[in-house]
N, C-alpha and C positions, 0 to 999 in steps of 0.2 A: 504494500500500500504506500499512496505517492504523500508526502507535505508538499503542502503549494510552497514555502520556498522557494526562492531561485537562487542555484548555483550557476557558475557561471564550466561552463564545458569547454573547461581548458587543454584537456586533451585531441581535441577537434584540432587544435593547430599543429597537431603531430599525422594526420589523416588528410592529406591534399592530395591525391595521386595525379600527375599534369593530365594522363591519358583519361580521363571523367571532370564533367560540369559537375560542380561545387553549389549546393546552394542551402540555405538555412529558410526553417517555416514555424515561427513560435504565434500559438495563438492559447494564452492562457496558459496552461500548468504544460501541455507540451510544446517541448522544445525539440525538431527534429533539425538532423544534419543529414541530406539527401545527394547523392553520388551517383549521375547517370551521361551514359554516353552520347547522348544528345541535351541541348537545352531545356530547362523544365518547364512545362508549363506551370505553372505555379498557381492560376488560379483553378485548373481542376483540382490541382492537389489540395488547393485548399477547400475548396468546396466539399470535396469527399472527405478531406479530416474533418468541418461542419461538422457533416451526416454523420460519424462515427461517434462524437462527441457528444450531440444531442441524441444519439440512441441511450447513452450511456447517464448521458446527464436527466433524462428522460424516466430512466428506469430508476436511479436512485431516487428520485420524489417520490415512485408507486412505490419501492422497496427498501427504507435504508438501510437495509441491513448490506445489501452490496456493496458500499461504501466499507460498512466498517470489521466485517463479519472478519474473521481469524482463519474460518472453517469452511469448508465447501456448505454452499445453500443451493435448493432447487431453485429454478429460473421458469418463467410459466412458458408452457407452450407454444404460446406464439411473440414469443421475444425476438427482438432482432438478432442478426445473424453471430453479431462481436458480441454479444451478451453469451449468447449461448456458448461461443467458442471458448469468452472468458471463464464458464461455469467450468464445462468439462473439463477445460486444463487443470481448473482450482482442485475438481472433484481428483484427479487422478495422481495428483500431489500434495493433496491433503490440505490444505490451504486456504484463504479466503480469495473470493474470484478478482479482488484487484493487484492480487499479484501478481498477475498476466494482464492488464491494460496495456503497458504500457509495450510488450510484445506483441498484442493483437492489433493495437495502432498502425505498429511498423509493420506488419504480414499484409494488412488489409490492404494498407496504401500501398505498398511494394507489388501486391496483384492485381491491385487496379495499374499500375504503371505499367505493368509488362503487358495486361491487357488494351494499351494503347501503344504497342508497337516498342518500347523502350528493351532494349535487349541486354543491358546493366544499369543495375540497383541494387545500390547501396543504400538503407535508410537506417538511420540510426538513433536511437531513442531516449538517451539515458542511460545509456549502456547496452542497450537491448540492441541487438540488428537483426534486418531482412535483407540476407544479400545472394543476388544472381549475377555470376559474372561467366564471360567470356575469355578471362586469363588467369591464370593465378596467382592470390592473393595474399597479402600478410594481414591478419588482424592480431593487435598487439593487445596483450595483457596487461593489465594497470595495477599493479599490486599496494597501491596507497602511496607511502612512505619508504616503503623497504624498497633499498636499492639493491636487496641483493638478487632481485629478479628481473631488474631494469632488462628493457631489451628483448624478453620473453613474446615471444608469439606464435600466433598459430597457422600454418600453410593452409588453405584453403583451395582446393581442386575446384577447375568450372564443373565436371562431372558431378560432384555431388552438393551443385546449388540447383534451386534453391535451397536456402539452408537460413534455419535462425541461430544466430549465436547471442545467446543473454547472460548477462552478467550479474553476481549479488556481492554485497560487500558489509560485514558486520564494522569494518572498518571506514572506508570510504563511502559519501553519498547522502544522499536524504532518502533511502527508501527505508520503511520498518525493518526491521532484521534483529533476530535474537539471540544470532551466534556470533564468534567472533572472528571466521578467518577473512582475511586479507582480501582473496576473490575468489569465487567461485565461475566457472564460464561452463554453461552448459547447451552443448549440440543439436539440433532437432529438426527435422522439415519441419515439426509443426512450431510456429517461432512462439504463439501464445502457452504452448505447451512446457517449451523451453526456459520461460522466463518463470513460469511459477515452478518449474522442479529447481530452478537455482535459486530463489528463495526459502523454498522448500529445505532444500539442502545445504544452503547455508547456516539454516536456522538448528541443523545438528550438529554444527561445528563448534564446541565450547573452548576445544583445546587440540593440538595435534593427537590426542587420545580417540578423538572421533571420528578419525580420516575414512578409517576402514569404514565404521558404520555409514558415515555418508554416503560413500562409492559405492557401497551396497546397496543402499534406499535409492539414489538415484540409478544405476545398473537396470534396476528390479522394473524400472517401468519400462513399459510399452513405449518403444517412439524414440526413445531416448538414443543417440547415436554417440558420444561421448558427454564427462566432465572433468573437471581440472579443479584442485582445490588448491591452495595457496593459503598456508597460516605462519605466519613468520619466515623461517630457512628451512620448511617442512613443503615438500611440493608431492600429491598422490594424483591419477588419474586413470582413465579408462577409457576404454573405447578408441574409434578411428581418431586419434589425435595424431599429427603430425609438428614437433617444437620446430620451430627456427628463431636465427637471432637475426 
Protein backbone atom coordinates (compact mmCIF):
# COMPACT_ATOMS: atom_id res chain seq x y z
CA UNK A 1 0.00 0.00 0.00
CA UNK A 2 1.01 3.42 -1.52
CA UNK A 3 1.59 7.03 1.04
CA UNK A 4 0.77 9.97 -1.06
CA UNK A 5 4.12 11.24 -0.37
CA UNK A 6 6.31 12.29 -2.97
CA UNK A 7 9.68 11.12 -3.30
CA UNK A 8 11.49 12.21 -5.73
CA UNK A 9 12.92 9.16 -8.29
CA UNK A 10 16.40 9.77 -8.33
CA UNK A 11 17.29 6.67 -9.65
CA UNK A 12 15.46 7.42 -13.15
CA UNK A 13 18.61 9.44 -13.86
CA UNK A 14 20.79 6.28 -13.98
CA UNK A 15 17.83 4.77 -16.67
CA UNK A 16 18.23 6.84 -20.06
CA UNK A 17 19.15 4.30 -22.70
CA UNK A 18 19.90 6.84 -26.03
CA UNK A 19 18.29 3.96 -28.22
CA UNK A 20 14.30 4.69 -26.48
CA UNK A 21 12.14 8.08 -26.13
CA UNK A 22 12.29 9.09 -22.49
CA UNK A 23 9.21 10.47 -21.18
CA UNK A 24 7.63 11.14 -17.43
CA UNK A 25 3.57 11.05 -16.73
CA UNK A 26 2.64 12.06 -12.97
CA UNK A 27 -0.92 12.62 -12.20
CA UNK A 28 -1.59 12.59 -8.50
CA UNK A 29 0.05 9.66 -6.22
CA UNK A 30 1.43 8.03 -9.71
CA UNK A 31 4.52 8.96 -10.94
CA UNK A 32 5.48 6.98 -14.15
CA UNK A 33 8.82 6.91 -16.20
CA UNK A 34 7.93 5.49 -19.67
CA UNK A 35 10.67 4.18 -22.38
CA UNK A 36 9.44 3.46 -25.91
CA UNK A 37 10.87 3.26 -29.35
CA UNK A 38 8.84 5.75 -30.97
CA UNK A 39 7.53 9.18 -29.58
CA UNK A 40 4.74 8.82 -26.99
CA UNK A 41 1.66 9.85 -27.36
CA UNK A 42 1.10 11.13 -24.14
CA UNK A 43 -2.24 12.05 -24.15
CA UNK A 44 -3.65 8.57 -24.66
CA UNK A 45 -1.52 7.47 -22.11
CA UNK A 46 -2.95 9.73 -20.03
CA UNK A 47 -6.35 9.35 -20.77
CA UNK A 48 -6.03 5.59 -20.13
CA UNK A 49 -4.06 6.05 -16.71
CA UNK A 50 -7.65 8.47 -16.06
CA UNK A 51 -9.75 5.35 -16.61
CA UNK A 52 -7.45 3.05 -14.40
CA UNK A 53 -7.43 5.42 -11.73
CA UNK A 54 -11.01 6.28 -11.51
CA UNK A 55 -11.88 2.59 -11.70
CA UNK A 56 -9.84 2.28 -8.65
CA UNK A 57 -10.61 5.46 -7.13
CA UNK A 58 -14.31 4.44 -7.96
CA UNK A 59 -14.37 1.38 -6.07
CA UNK A 60 -12.64 2.48 -2.81
CA UNK A 61 -15.82 4.88 -2.08
CA UNK A 62 -18.26 1.49 -2.66
CA UNK A 63 -15.56 -0.56 -0.67
CA UNK A 64 -12.92 0.94 1.60
CA UNK A 65 -11.64 -1.76 2.66
CA UNK A 66 -9.53 -1.85 -0.68
CA UNK A 67 -7.76 0.81 0.30
CA UNK A 68 -6.76 -0.29 3.60
CA UNK A 69 -7.34 -4.16 3.95
CA UNK A 70 -3.69 -6.04 4.89
CA UNK A 71 -5.58 -9.30 3.44
CA UNK A 72 -6.82 -10.54 0.31
CA UNK A 73 -10.87 -9.25 0.18
CA UNK A 74 -13.44 -10.46 -2.47
CA UNK A 75 -14.19 -7.95 -5.20
CA UNK A 76 -17.85 -8.02 -6.68
CA UNK A 77 -18.43 -9.53 -9.83
CA UNK A 78 -18.69 -7.01 -12.02
CA UNK A 79 -15.67 -4.85 -11.05
CA UNK A 80 -13.55 -3.46 -13.40
CA UNK A 81 -10.98 -5.39 -15.06
CA UNK A 82 -7.44 -3.74 -12.80
CA UNK A 83 -9.62 -4.28 -9.75
CA UNK A 84 -10.02 -7.69 -10.35
CA UNK A 85 -6.57 -8.23 -11.52
CA UNK A 86 -5.52 -6.40 -8.39
CA UNK A 87 -7.70 -8.84 -6.11
CA UNK A 88 -6.21 -12.13 -7.44
CA UNK A 89 -2.71 -11.16 -7.34
CA UNK A 90 -3.49 -9.97 -3.54
CA UNK A 91 -5.55 -13.36 -3.03
CA UNK A 92 -2.43 -15.41 -4.27
CA UNK A 93 0.05 -13.71 -2.14
CA UNK A 94 -1.71 -13.23 0.68
CA UNK A 95 -1.86 -9.71 0.82
CA UNK A 96 -4.13 -6.65 0.67
CA UNK A 97 -5.18 -5.81 -3.19
CA UNK A 98 -3.16 -2.43 -3.02
CA UNK A 99 -0.03 -4.02 -3.17
CA UNK A 100 -0.34 -4.72 -6.73
CA UNK A 101 -1.60 -1.18 -7.86
CA UNK A 102 0.97 0.07 -8.46
CA UNK A 103 2.08 -3.17 -10.91
CA UNK A 104 -1.26 -3.28 -12.41
CA UNK A 105 -0.97 0.59 -13.58
CA UNK A 106 2.26 -0.29 -15.32
CA UNK A 107 0.90 -3.81 -17.12
CA UNK A 108 -2.27 -2.11 -18.07
CA UNK A 109 -0.66 0.92 -19.78
CA UNK A 110 2.30 -1.03 -21.19
CA UNK A 111 -0.65 -3.20 -23.11
CA UNK A 112 -2.59 -0.71 -24.08
CA UNK A 113 0.99 0.70 -25.74
CA UNK A 114 1.83 -2.21 -27.58
CA UNK A 115 -1.69 -2.42 -28.53
CA UNK A 116 -1.07 0.67 -30.42
CA UNK A 117 1.66 -0.56 -32.43
CA UNK A 118 4.67 0.57 -29.98
CA UNK A 119 7.00 -2.52 -30.03
CA UNK A 120 9.38 -1.27 -26.68
CA UNK A 121 8.00 -0.47 -23.37
CA UNK A 122 9.57 0.34 -20.67
CA UNK A 123 7.03 1.73 -17.80
CA UNK A 124 8.13 2.01 -14.60
CA UNK A 125 6.23 2.60 -11.46
CA UNK A 126 7.98 3.01 -8.33
CA UNK A 127 9.95 0.53 -8.77
CA UNK A 128 7.57 -1.65 -10.32
CA UNK A 129 8.10 -2.25 -14.22
CA UNK A 130 6.25 -3.56 -17.45
CA UNK A 131 8.90 -4.05 -19.86
CA UNK A 132 8.80 -5.47 -23.64
CA UNK A 133 11.95 -5.08 -25.58
CA UNK A 134 13.57 -5.88 -28.73
CA UNK A 135 17.34 -6.04 -27.35
CA UNK A 136 18.68 -6.99 -24.37
CA UNK A 137 18.56 -5.30 -21.29
CA UNK A 138 20.03 -4.36 -17.87
CA UNK A 139 17.66 -3.57 -15.14
CA UNK A 140 19.66 -2.52 -12.01
CA UNK A 141 19.02 -3.38 -8.53
CA UNK A 142 18.88 -0.44 -5.94
CA UNK A 143 19.89 -1.89 -2.72
CA UNK A 144 19.28 1.54 -0.45
CA UNK A 145 22.57 2.48 1.03
CA UNK A 146 24.61 -0.59 0.85
CA UNK A 147 27.31 -0.01 -1.48
CA UNK A 148 28.32 -3.35 -1.27
CA UNK A 149 25.81 -4.24 -4.12
CA UNK A 150 26.21 -1.18 -6.14
CA UNK A 151 26.30 -2.19 -9.72
CA UNK A 152 24.18 -5.24 -9.36
CA UNK A 153 21.71 -6.02 -12.12
CA UNK A 154 19.71 -8.18 -13.99
CA UNK A 155 20.07 -9.22 -17.87
CA UNK A 156 16.92 -9.31 -19.28
CA UNK A 157 16.34 -11.44 -22.73
CA UNK A 158 13.77 -9.98 -25.48
CA UNK A 159 12.45 -13.78 -25.47
CA UNK A 160 11.10 -13.77 -22.21
CA UNK A 161 9.29 -10.04 -22.27
CA UNK A 162 6.96 -9.31 -21.63
CA UNK A 163 7.84 -9.43 -18.28
CA UNK A 164 7.16 -7.42 -14.91
CA UNK A 165 9.85 -6.85 -12.76
CA UNK A 166 8.78 -5.30 -9.19
CA UNK A 167 10.55 -4.32 -6.51
CA UNK A 168 9.88 -4.06 -2.35
CA UNK A 169 12.11 -2.55 0.09
CA UNK A 170 11.66 -2.72 4.07
CA UNK A 171 14.52 -0.25 3.79
CA UNK A 172 14.10 2.14 0.92
CA UNK A 173 10.79 3.86 -0.21
CA UNK A 174 7.34 4.85 0.94
CA UNK A 175 5.60 1.66 0.37
CA UNK A 176 4.02 -0.25 3.65
CA UNK A 177 6.54 -3.01 4.39
CA UNK A 178 7.11 -5.03 7.41
CA UNK A 179 10.26 -6.76 6.95
CA UNK A 180 13.60 -5.50 6.73
CA UNK A 181 15.72 -6.53 3.60
CA UNK A 182 17.25 -4.14 1.51
CA UNK A 183 15.29 -5.22 -1.92
CA UNK A 184 13.45 -7.79 -2.80
CA UNK A 185 12.81 -7.85 -7.04
CA UNK A 186 10.49 -10.35 -8.09
CA UNK A 187 9.93 -11.93 -11.95
CA UNK A 188 6.41 -12.48 -13.50
CA UNK A 189 4.48 -12.05 -16.83
CA UNK A 190 1.81 -11.27 -14.70
CA UNK A 191 3.47 -7.64 -13.52
CA UNK A 192 0.26 -7.17 -10.86
CA UNK A 193 1.02 -10.54 -9.69
CA UNK A 194 4.68 -9.67 -9.25
CA UNK A 195 4.47 -6.78 -7.40
CA UNK A 196 2.38 -8.01 -4.43
CA UNK A 197 4.45 -11.58 -4.12
CA UNK A 198 7.54 -8.88 -3.58
CA UNK A 199 5.62 -7.22 -0.85
CA UNK A 200 4.57 -10.33 0.20
CA UNK A 201 7.94 -11.40 0.55
CA UNK A 202 9.60 -8.85 1.66
CA UNK A 203 7.40 -8.68 4.51
CA UNK A 204 9.15 -12.23 5.74
CA UNK A 205 12.31 -10.80 5.78
CA UNK A 206 13.11 -9.81 9.41
CA UNK A 207 16.71 -11.00 9.21
CA UNK A 208 19.19 -12.98 6.87
CA UNK A 209 17.52 -15.83 9.05
CA UNK A 210 14.49 -15.65 6.76
CA UNK A 211 16.06 -15.81 3.24
CA UNK A 212 15.31 -19.56 2.96
CA UNK A 213 11.63 -19.08 4.10
CA UNK A 214 11.10 -16.27 1.79
CA UNK A 215 12.44 -18.12 -1.44
CA UNK A 216 10.21 -20.65 -0.47
CA UNK A 217 6.99 -18.68 -0.17
CA UNK A 218 7.78 -16.86 -3.10
CA UNK A 219 9.02 -20.30 -5.34
CA UNK A 220 5.73 -21.82 -4.14
CA UNK A 221 3.49 -19.60 -6.27
CA UNK A 222 2.19 -20.17 -9.42
CA UNK A 223 3.41 -17.55 -12.13
CA UNK A 224 6.38 -16.67 -10.39
CA UNK A 225 9.57 -16.80 -12.60
CA UNK A 226 12.30 -15.63 -10.29
CA UNK A 227 13.33 -13.50 -6.80
CA UNK A 228 16.31 -11.92 -5.48
CA UNK A 229 16.52 -10.88 -1.99
CA UNK A 230 19.19 -8.47 -0.62
CA UNK A 231 19.49 -7.82 3.29
CA UNK A 232 22.63 -6.37 4.03
CA UNK A 233 26.12 -8.49 2.46
CA UNK A 234 23.47 -11.58 2.56
CA UNK A 235 22.21 -11.91 -1.28
CA UNK A 236 19.67 -15.44 -1.87
CA UNK A 237 17.70 -16.00 -5.07
CA UNK A 238 15.95 -18.35 -7.54
CA UNK A 239 14.61 -18.83 -10.41
CA UNK A 240 15.75 -17.64 -14.38
CA UNK A 241 17.95 -14.93 -12.92
CA UNK A 242 20.62 -13.87 -14.84
CA UNK A 243 23.40 -11.15 -12.59
CA UNK A 244 25.42 -8.78 -14.52
CA UNK A 245 27.48 -5.67 -13.55
Amino acid sequence: MKSCRYQRRFYRDWARPKDLYSSQLVIKETDLHILTDKPLNKDFLKQRLNTYRLDIERYIIKDKRFLTALKPIPVELNASRIIKRMSQAAKRANVGPMAAVAGAIAEFLGQDLLKQGYREVIIENGGDIFLKTEKTRKIAIYPGRLRYWRGLSLKINPRDTPLGICTSSGTVGHSLNFGYADSVVVLSKNVSLADAVATATANLVQSEEHLNRAINFSKDIKGILGVVIIIKKHLACWGDIEFVY
